[in-house]
N, C-alpha and C positions, 0 to 999 in steps of 0.2 A: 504494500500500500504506500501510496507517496503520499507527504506532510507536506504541504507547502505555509511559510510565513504567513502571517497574515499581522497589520495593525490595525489599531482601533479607537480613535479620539471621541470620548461618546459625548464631549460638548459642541464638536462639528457635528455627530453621529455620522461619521465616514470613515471608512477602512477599506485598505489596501491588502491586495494579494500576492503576494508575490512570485513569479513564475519560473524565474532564470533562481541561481544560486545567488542568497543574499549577500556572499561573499565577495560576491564577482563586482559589485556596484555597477550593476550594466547599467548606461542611461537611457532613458527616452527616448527617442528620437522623431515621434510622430504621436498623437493621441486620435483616438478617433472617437469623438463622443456618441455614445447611446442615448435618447431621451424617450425612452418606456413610455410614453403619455397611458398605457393601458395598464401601467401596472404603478405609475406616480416615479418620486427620483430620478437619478441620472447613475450610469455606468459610463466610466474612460475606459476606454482599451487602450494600451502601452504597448507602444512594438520599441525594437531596436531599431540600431542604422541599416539592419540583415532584413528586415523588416517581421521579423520573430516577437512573438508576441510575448512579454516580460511581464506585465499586469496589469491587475484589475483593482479600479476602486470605484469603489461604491456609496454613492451617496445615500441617503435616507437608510442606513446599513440595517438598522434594527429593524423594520420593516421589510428588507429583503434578502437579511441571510440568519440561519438558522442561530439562536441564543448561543450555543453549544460555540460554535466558531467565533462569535463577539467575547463572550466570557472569558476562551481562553489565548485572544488574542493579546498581541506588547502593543505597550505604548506607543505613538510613535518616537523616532528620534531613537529610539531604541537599539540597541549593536546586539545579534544573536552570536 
């Protein structure tokens, strides 16, 4: 089973997923916004400069991802 990162600011209520190895500090390079009007919120998708998809963050988190994954999310700023 694969663990991926995850953080969690629950006074924005946004959290990030992390896709690539958190060690690796891949950047950005492109974002491609989702706006769900059907299910409320917003998702960013993160690619690389490869265009390989790095992560996901999620706005209105409590709302669209399971407790379980928020509760044992790090803060952000956080170094694993």
């Amino acid at each position: 089973m694969t663990e991926f990162r995850v953080t969690y600011d629950p006074g924005a209520n946004a959290a990030y997923v992390y896709l690539s190895d958190p060690q690796s500090r891949v950047a950005s390079k492109k974002v491609y916004a989702c706006d769900p009007i059907e299910v409320g919120g917003m998702i960013n998708l993160d690619f690389d400069e490869e265009g390989r998809l790095v992560g996901i963050e999620v706005l209105a988190a409590r709302s669209k991802l399971a407790h379980y994954v928020l509760d044992g999310a790090e803060a952000p700023g956080g170094d694993s």
